[in-house]
N, C-alpha and C positions, 0 to 999 in steps of 0.2 A: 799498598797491599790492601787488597778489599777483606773484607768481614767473612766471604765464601772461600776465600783463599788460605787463610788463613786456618778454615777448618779443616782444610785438604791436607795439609801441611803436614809430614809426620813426624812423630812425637822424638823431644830429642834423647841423644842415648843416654844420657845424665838421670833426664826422669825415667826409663825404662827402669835406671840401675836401682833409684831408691824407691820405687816401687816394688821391684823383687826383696829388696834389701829389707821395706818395711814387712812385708808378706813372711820372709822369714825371721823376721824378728817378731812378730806376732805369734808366729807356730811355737819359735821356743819357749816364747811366754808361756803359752795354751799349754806344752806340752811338761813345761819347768812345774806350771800351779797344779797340773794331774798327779804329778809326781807326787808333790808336797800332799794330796788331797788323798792319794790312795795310803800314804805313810799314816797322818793322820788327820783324820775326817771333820777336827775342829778347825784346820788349817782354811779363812778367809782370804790372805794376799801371802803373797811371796815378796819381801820386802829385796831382801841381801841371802841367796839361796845357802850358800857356804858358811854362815854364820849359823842360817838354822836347821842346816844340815848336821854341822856340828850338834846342835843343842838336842835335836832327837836321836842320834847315837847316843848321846847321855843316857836316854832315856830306855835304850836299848839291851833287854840282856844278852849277855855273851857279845856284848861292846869290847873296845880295848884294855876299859875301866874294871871288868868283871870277866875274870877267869875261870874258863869251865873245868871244872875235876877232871882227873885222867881217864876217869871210870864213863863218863859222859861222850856224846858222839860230837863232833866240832860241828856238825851238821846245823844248830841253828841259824848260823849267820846265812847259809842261803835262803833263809827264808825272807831274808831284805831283799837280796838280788828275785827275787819273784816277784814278791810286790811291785819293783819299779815297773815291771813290765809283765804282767799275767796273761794280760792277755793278747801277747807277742810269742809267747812260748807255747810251742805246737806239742813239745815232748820233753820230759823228764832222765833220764839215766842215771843211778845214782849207787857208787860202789864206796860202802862203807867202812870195806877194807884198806882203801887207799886213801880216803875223807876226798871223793872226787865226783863231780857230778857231770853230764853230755847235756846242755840245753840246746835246743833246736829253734829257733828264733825265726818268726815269717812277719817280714814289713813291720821290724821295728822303727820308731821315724831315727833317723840317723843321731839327733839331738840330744833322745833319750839314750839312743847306744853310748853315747860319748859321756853321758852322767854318770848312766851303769860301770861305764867301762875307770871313770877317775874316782869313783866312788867304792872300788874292792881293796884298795889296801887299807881302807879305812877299816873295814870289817874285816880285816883277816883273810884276805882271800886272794889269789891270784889267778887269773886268768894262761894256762897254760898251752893252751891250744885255739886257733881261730879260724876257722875255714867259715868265712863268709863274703858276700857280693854284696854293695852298695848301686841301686838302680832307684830313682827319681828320691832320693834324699829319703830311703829306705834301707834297712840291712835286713838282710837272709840268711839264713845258714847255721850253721855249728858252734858252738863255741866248750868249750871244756874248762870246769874252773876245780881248784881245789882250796880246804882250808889250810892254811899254813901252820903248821908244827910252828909253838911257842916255845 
C-alpha cells in the first residue's frame, strides 16, 4: 500500500467513536467547571464533582442542614436551580401559594439538564411536571418544579 493510498483510506469506525466520545467528554468537562464556576466564582478545577457538590450545599442556606420557619417562603432553594443554568431559562412562573415554580428552558446542553435534574432532591425540590424535546444534545421546553413540604 503506497503513502497516497493510504490517505484515501477512510477513517475507521473505532476512531470516529472516540473522537465523538472525546468531544463529549470535553463538553461535560466545559459545562461540569461552568457549573462549579457560576456556584462559586473562587472555584479553579473540578476534581470529584459529587464530593464538592456536597461540600457547597453545606454552605448553602435553606440546605437540608438548615430549616426554614414556617413563617418564611421555601422559595430559596430555587435560587440554585437558576444559577445552574440562567442563562437557559427564557421565563420564570412562580405561585407562592402552592411553593411551585413554570421554568421555560431554551438549549439547555443536555449534560447540564441531567445535573440540574439529579441535583433537586438534594435541595428539596421535586421536579413535577416535564414537557420538553432533546434536539442535537439540547433540551427545550417546560419544566414545573416545587419545594417539598418537610
Amino acid at each position: 500500500m503506497t503513502a497516497k493510498s493510504s490517505l484515501l483510506r477512510p477513517p475507521l469506525p473505532s476512531n470516529i467513536l472516540t473522537t465523538q466520545n472525546n468531544k463529549q467528554i470535553d463538553i461535560y468537562e466545559t459545562e461540569i467547571f461552568s457549573i462549579f464556576k457560576m456556584i462559586d466564582k473562587n472555584t479553579n478545577r473540578v476534581v470529584t464533582p459529587r464530593i464538592q457538590i456536597d461540600q457547597l450545599i453545606e454552605q448553602i442556606p435553606g440546605s437540608s442542614k438548615i430549616q426554614a420557619s414556617r413563617d418564611e417562603s421555601n422559595f430559596e432553594n430555587y435560587g440554585f436551580l437558576i444559577s445552574l443554568g440562567e442563562k437557559y431559562i427564557e421565563s420564570v412562573e412562580i405561585d407562592f401559594k402552592l411553593n411551585q415554580a413554570t421554568l421555560d428552558l431554551f438549549e439547555i446542553p443536555q449534560m447540564q439538564y441531567a445535573v440540574v435534574k439529579n441535583a433537586v432532591d438534594t435541595f428539596n425540590v421535586n421536579i413535577i411536571d416535564e414537557n420538553i424535546i432533546s434536539e442535537n444534545n439540547k433540551i427545550s421546553g417546560e419544566i414545573k418544579i416545587e419545594i417539598k413540604d418537610e
